[in-house]
C-alpha positions as CSV (number, residue, x, y, z in Angstrom):
1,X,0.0,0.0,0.0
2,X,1.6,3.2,-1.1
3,X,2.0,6.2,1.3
4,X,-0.9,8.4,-0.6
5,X,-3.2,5.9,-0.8
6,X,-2.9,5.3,3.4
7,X,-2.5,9.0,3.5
8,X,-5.7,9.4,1.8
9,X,-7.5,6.3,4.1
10,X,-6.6,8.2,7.3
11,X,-8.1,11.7,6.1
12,X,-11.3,9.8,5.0
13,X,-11.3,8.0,8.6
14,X,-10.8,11.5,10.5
15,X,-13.7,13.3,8.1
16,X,-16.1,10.2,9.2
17,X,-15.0,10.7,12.9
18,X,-15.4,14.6,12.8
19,X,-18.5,13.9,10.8
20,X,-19.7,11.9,13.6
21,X,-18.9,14.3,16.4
22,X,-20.1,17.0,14.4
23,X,-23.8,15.2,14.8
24,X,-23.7,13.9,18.3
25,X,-22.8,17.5,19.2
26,X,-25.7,18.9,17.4
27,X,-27.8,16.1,18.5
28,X,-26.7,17.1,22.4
29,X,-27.1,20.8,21.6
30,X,-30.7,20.3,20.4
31,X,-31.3,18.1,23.2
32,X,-30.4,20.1,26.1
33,X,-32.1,23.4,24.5
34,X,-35.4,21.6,24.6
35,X,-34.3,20.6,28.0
36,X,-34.3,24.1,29.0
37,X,-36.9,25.4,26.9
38,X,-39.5,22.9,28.9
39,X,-38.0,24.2,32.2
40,X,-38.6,27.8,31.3
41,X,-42.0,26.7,30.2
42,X,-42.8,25.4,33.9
43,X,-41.2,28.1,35.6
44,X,-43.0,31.2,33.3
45,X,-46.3,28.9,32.8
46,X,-47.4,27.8,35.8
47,X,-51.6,26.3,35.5
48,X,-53.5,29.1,36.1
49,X,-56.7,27.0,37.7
50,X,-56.2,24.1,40.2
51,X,-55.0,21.0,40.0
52,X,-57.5,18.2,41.5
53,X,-56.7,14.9,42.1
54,X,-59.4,12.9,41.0
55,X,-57.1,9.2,41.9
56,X,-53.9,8.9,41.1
57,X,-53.6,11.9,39.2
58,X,-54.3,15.1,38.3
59,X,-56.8,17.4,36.6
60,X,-56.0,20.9,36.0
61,X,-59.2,23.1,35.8
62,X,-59.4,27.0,35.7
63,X,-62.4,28.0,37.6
64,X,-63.5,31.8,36.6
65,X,-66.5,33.8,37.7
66,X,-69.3,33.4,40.4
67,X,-72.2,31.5,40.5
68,X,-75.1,34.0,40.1
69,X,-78.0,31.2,39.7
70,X,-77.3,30.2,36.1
71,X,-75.4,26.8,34.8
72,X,-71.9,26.6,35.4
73,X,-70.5,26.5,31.5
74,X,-68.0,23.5,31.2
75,X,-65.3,24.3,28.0
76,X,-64.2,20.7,26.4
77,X,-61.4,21.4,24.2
78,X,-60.7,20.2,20.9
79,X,-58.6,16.5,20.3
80,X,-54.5,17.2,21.3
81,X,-55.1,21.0,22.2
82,X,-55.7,22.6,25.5
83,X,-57.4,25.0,27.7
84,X,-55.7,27.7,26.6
85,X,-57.8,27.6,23.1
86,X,-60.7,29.2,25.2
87,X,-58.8,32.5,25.4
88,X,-61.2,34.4,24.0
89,X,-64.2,32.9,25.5
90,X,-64.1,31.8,29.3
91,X,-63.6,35.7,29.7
92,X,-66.6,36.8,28.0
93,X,-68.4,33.8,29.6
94,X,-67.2,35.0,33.2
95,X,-69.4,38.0,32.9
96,X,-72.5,36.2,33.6
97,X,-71.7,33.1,35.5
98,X,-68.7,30.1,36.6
99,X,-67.3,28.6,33.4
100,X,-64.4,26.1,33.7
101,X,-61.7,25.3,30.8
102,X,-60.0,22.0,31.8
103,X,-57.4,19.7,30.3
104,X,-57.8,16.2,29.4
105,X,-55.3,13.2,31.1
106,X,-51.9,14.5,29.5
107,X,-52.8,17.5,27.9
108,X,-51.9,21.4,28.8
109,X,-51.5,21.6,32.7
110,X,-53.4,17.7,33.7
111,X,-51.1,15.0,34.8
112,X,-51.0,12.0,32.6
113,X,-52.5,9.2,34.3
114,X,-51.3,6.0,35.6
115,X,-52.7,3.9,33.3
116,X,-54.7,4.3,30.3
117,X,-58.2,5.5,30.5
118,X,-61.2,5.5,28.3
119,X,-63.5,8.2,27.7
120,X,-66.3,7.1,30.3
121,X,-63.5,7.0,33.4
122,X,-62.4,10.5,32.0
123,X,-65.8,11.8,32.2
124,X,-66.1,10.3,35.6
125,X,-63.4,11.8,37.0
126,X,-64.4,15.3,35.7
127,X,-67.2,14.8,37.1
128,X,-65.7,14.1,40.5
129,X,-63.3,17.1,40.2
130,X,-66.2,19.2,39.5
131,X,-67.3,18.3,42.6
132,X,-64.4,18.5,44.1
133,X,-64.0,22.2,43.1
134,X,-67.9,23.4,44.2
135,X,-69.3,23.7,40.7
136,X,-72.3,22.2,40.8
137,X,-74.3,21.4,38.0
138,X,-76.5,21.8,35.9
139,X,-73.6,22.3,33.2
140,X,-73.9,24.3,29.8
141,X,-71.1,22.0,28.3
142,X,-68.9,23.3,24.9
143,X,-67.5,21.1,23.2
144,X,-64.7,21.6,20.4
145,X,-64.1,19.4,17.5
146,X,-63.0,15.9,19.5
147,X,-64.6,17.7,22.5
148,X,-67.9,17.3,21.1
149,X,-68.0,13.7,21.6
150,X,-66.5,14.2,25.4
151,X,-69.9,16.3,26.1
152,X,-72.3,14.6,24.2
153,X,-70.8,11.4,26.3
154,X,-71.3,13.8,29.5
155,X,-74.7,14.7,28.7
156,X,-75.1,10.6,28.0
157,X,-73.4,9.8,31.6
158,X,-74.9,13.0,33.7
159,X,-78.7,13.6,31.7
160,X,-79.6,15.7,34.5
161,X,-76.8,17.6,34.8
162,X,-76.8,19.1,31.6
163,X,-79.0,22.3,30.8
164,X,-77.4,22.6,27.4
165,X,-75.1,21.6,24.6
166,X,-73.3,24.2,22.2
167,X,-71.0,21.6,19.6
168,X,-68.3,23.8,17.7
169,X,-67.4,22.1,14.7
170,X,-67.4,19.0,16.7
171,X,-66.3,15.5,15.4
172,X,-69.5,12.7,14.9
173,X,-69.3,9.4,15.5
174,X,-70.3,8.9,11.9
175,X,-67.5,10.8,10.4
176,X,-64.9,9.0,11.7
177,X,-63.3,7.9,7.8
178,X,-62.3,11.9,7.7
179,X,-59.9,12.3,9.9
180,X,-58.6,9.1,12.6
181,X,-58.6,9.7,16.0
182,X,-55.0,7.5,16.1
183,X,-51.9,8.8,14.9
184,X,-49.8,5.9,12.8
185,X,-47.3,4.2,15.7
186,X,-44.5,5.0,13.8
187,X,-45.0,8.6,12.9
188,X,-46.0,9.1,16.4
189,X,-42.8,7.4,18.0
190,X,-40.6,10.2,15.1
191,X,-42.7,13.1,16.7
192,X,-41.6,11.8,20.0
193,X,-38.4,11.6,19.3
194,X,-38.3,14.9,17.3
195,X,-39.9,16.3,20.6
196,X,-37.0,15.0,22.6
197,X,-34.8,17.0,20.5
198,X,-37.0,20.9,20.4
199,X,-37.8,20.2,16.7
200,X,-41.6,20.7,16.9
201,X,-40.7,24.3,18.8
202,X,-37.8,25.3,16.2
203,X,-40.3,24.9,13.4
204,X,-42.6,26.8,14.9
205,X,-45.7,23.8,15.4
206,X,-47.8,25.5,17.6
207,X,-47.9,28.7,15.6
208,X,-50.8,28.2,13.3
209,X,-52.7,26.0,16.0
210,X,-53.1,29.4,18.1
211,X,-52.2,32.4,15.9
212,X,-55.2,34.8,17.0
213,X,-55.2,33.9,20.4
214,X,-54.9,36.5,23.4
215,X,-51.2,37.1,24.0
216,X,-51.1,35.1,27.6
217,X,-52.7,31.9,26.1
218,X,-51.0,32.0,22.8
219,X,-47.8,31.8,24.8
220,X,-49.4,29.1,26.8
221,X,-50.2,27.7,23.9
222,X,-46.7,28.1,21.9
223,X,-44.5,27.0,25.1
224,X,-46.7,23.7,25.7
225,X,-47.8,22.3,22.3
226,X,-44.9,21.3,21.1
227,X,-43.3,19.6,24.5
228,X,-42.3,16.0,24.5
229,X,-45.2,15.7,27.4
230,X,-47.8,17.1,25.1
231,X,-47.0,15.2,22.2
232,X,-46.7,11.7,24.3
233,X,-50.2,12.6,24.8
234,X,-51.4,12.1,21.2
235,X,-51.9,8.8,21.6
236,X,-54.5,8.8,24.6
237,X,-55.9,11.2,23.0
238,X,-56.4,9.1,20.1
239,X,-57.9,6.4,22.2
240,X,-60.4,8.5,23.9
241,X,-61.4,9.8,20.8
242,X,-61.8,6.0,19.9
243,X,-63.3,5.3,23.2
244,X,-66.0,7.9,23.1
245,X,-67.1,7.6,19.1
246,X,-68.0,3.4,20.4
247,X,-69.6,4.5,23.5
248,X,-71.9,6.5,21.8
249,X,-72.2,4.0,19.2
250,X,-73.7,2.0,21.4
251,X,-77.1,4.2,21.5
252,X,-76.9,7.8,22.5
253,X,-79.9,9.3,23.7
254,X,-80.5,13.1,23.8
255,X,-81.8,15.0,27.1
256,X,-84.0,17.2,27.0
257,X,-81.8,20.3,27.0
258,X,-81.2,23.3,24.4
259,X,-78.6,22.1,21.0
260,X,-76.7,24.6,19.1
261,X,-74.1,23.4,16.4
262,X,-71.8,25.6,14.9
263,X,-70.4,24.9,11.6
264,X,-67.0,26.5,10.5
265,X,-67.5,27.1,6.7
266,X,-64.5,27.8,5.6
267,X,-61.8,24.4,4.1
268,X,-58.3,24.2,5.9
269,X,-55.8,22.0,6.7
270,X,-58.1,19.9,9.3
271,X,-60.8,19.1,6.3
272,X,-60.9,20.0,2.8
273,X,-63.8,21.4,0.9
274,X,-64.8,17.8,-0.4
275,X,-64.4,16.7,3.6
276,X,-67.0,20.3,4.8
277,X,-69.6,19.1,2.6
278,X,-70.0,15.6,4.5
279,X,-69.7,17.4,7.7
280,X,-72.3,19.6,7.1
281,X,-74.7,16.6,6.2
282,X,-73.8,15.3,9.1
283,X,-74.4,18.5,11.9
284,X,-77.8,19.0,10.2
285,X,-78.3,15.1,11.4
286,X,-76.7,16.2,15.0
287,X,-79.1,19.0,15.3
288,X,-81.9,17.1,13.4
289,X,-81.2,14.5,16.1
290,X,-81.2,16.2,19.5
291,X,-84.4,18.4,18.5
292,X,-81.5,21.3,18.2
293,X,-80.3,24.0,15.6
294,X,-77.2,24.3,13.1
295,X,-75.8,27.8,12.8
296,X,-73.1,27.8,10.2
297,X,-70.2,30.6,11.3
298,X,-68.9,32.0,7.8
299,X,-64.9,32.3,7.0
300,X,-64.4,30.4,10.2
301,X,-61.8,27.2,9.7
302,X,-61.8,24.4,12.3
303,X,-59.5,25.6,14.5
304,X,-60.2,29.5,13.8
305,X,-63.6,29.2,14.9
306,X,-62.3,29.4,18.2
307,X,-58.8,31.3,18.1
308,X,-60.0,34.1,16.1
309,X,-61.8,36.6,18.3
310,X,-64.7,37.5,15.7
311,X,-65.5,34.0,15.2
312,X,-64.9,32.9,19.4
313,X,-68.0,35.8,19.6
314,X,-70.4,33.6,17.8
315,X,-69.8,30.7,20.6
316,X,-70.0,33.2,23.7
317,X,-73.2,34.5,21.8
318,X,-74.5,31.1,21.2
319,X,-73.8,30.2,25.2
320,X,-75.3,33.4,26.5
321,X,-78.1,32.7,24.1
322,X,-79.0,29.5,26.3
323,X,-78.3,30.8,29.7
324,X,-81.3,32.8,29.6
325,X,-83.5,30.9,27.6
């Protein structure tokens, strides 16, 4: 072997080495800055409610307002999100009487819980932590996209709780083709990992999720969305979308309490224009169905209709609308 030919051996060895290092120091870098960018979250976002442990963990919810003799409202976020979407709403709401934003098992401020849980324990225990808390029913539940099926399985669980039901672009246990519940395995174990690393918050993930939202929670939102604990939440999330779509499957019955669907209009990234068409069949069945109304909320998109302040209006008027009715 001549002396260039080792010469050139040992430079391709040392590039491949350096290479190497090169990418296990980026790989540390990325990983201690998301290390320290979920600290800062905890330390600068504490939950602004309480946290109520309802058995083994806990359920963060942020009580507002006084009871002044009307229905407690109870806000049931939309599938992977968070509290913080009602930014624009629980304020309004507060005006008139209690309303409560909570998290879900592993989502925004709630400890994940021991062991999975499907969508009738998670009911049950917000039950229990409403009781917990001294908001009493009856409940005027709101209900966001996968949310929808969490209060319409409430209103199945607690009938005479429940003085009302407003559904905001809410999922259907007949639409369930659209868009799963479940996030493929493997594309959920490379968000994970991704997570692990602050990829999700470099590229901004949260941004379009919560653009429109006051300031406070669209740093709420931007800080905790993308965290490795959020996104490790996807997939109970997924099974409690699952869990509640069979439940009700099984044969829902509507109380005899006030319906009010509202349909964002407007195709986005959730669902096409194609994918609105079958939804709107399908809320005129929801409100055909519970003896209710559909209002449709033009130019609002699925997630707009509640992070863009004109369009959040139309829900606090649609609440206040069945508070005094």
């Amino acid at each position: 072997m001549t002396n260039d030919v080792r010469s050139r051996r040992r430079w391709i060895k040392r590039g491949i080495i350096g290479l190497l290092a090169f990418i296990v120091i980026i790989i540390a870098g990325l990983f201690i800055y998301e290390s320290l960018a979920e600290a800062a979250t905890r330390r600068n976002y504490p939950p602004p409610g309480q946290m109520v442990d309802v058995g083994g963990y806990r359920l963060h919810l942020h009580v507002m307002g006084e009871d002044r003799g009307l229905p407690a409202v109870i806000l049931e976020h939309g599938g992977i999100s968070m509290s913080a979407q009602w930014g624009w709403v629980q304020p309004e709401l507060v005006q008139h009487t209690q309303v409560v934003a909570y998290d879900r098992p592993g989502m925004g401020w709630s400890d994940a819980p021991p062991s999975p849980l499907d969508a009738q324990q998670v009911i049950d225990d917000l039950y229990a932590a409403l009781q917990q808390t001294g908001v009493d029913g009856p409940y005027l539940l709101v209900g966001h996209s996968m949310g929808g099926l969490m209060t319409r399985l409430f209103a199945q669980s607690y009938p005479d709780e429940v003085a009302g039901m407003v559904l905001v672009d809410p999922r259907d246990i007949a639409e369930h083709e659209l868009l799963p519940f479940t996030l493929d395995p493997f594309m959920h174990r490379v968000a994970l990992t991704a997570s692990r690393l602050g990829i999700p918050r470099l590229a901004g993930m949260a941004d379009a999720d919560s653009q429109g939202l006051p300031p406070q929670q669209y740093a709420e939102a931007v800080a905790i969305y993308p965290s490795h604990r959020q996104i490790r939440g996807w997939e109970s999330e997924g099974r409690l979308g699952e869990s509640a779509t069979d439940l009700l499957r099984q044969g829902e019955t509507w109380g005899d309490f006030p319906v009010v669907v509202l349909d964002a209009t407007q195709a986005d990234g959730a669902f096409d224009a194609q994918q609105r068409e079958i939804l709107t069949a399908q809320f005129e069945q929801i409100a055909a169905q519970s003896g209710g109304r559909r209002q449709p909320v033009p130019g609002a998109g699925h997630v707009t209709i509640v992070t863009q302040q004109q369009y959040a209006q139309v829900i606090v008027d649609a609440v206040l609308a069945l508070l005094v009715e």
